[in-house]
C-alpha positions as CSV (number, residue, x, y, z in Angstrom):
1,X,72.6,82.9,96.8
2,X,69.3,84.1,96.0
3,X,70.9,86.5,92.8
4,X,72.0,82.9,92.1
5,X,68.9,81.2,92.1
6,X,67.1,83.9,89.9
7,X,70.0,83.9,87.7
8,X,69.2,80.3,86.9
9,X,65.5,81.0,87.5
10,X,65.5,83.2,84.5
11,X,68.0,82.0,82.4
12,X,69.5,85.0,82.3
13,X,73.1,86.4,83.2
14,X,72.9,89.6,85.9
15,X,75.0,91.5,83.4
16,X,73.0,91.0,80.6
17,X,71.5,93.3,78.3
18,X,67.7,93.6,79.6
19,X,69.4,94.1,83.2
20,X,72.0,96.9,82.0
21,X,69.2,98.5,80.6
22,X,67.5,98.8,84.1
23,X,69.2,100.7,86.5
24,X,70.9,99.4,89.2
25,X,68.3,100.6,92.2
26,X,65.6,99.7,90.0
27,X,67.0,95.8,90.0
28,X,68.2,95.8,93.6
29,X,64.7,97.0,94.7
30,X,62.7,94.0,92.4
31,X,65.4,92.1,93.7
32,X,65.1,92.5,97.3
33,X,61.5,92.8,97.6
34,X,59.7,91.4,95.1
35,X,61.8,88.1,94.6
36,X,63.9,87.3,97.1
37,X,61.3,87.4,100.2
38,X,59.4,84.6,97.9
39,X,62.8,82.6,96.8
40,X,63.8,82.8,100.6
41,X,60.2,81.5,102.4
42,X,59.9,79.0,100.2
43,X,63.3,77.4,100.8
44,X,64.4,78.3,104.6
45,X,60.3,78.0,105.4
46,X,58.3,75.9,103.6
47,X,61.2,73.0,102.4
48,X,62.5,73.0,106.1
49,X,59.1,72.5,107.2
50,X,58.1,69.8,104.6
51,X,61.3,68.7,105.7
52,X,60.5,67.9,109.3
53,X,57.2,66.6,108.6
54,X,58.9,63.9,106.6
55,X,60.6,62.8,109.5
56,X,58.0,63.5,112.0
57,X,58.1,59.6,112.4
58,X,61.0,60.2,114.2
59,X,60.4,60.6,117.9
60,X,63.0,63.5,118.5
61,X,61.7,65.3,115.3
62,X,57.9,64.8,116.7
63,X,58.8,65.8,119.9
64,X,61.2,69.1,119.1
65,X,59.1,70.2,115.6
66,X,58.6,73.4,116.6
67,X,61.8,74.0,118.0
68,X,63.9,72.4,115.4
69,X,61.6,74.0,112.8
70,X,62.4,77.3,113.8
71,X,65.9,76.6,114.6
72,X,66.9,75.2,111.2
73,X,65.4,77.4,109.4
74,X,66.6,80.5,111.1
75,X,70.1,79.5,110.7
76,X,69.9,78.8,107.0
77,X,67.9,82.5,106.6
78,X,71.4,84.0,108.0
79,X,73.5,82.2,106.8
80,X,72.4,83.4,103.3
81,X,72.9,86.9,104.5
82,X,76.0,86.8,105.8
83,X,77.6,89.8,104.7
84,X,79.1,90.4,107.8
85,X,78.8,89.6,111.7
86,X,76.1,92.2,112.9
87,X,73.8,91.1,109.4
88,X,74.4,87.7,110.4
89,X,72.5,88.3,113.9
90,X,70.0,90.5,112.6
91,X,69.5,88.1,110.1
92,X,69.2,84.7,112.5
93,X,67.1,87.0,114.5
94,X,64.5,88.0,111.4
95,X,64.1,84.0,110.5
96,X,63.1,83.6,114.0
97,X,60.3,86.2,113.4
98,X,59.4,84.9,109.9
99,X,59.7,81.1,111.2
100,X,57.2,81.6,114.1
101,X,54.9,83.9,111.8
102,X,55.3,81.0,109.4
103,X,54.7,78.2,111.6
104,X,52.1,79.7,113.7
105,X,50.1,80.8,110.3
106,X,50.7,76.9,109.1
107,X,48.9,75.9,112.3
108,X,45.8,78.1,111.7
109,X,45.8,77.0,107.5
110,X,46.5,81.3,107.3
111,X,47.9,80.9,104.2
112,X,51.8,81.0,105.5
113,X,53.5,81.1,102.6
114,X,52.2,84.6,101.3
115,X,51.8,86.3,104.9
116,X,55.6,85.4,105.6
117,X,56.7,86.7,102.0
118,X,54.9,90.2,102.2
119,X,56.0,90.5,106.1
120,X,59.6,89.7,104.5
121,X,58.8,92.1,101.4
122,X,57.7,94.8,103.8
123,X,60.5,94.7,105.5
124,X,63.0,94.5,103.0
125,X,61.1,97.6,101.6
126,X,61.2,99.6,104.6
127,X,65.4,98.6,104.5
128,X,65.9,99.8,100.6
129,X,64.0,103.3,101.4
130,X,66.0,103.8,104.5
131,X,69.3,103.3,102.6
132,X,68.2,105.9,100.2
């Protein structure tokens, strides 16, 4: 999904000429760590959380925010990495992290948005160097 979304992001085909020109590792690590954790916080994050806070009229939403928040958000984090069952876990598990590191750092005006993309970058760093 997110090779998708750059794709149309940049107008550009993933086989095309400037890409065959980079090689493969090269785009998988810009890929992974550069654009995806910013692609991926800003719609399983900070559109699910915009999301709730339009319905925050809602006495369920009000209520559950947190909960739901982190909830939704986590299962739409893995089920864009669902490659297989054990990803799919690890994943829902990593969007719990990233949805309470985002929520928390919403609550304090941290600046969530960047903090949750370079925790996500970080991490996706540490995964391309181990699979070296």
């Amino acid at each position: 999904m997110t090779s998708l979304l750059i794709t149309i992001i940049f107008k550009s085909d993933l086989n095309n000429k400037v890409v065959n020109e980079i090689s493969n590792s090269d785009f998988v690590f810009v890929l992974s760590v550069v654009f995806a954790p910013i692609i991926e916080t800003f719609i399983f994050f900070k559109l699910t959380l915009m999301g709730l806070d339009y319905f925050k009229k809602n006495e369920f939403v009000g209520r559950y925010k947190v909960y739901l928040f982190v909830l939704i958000s986590s299962l739409l984090f893995s089920v864009n990495h669902c490659y297989n069952v054990s990803y799919l876990i690890s994943a829902f598990i990593s969007g719990v992290l990233y949805s309470l590191i985002y929520y928390k750092s919403f609550i304090k005006k941290n600046y969530p948005f960047i903090g949750t993309v370079i925790i996500h970058s970080l991490y996706n760093l540490f995964v391309f160097c181990y699979k070296l």
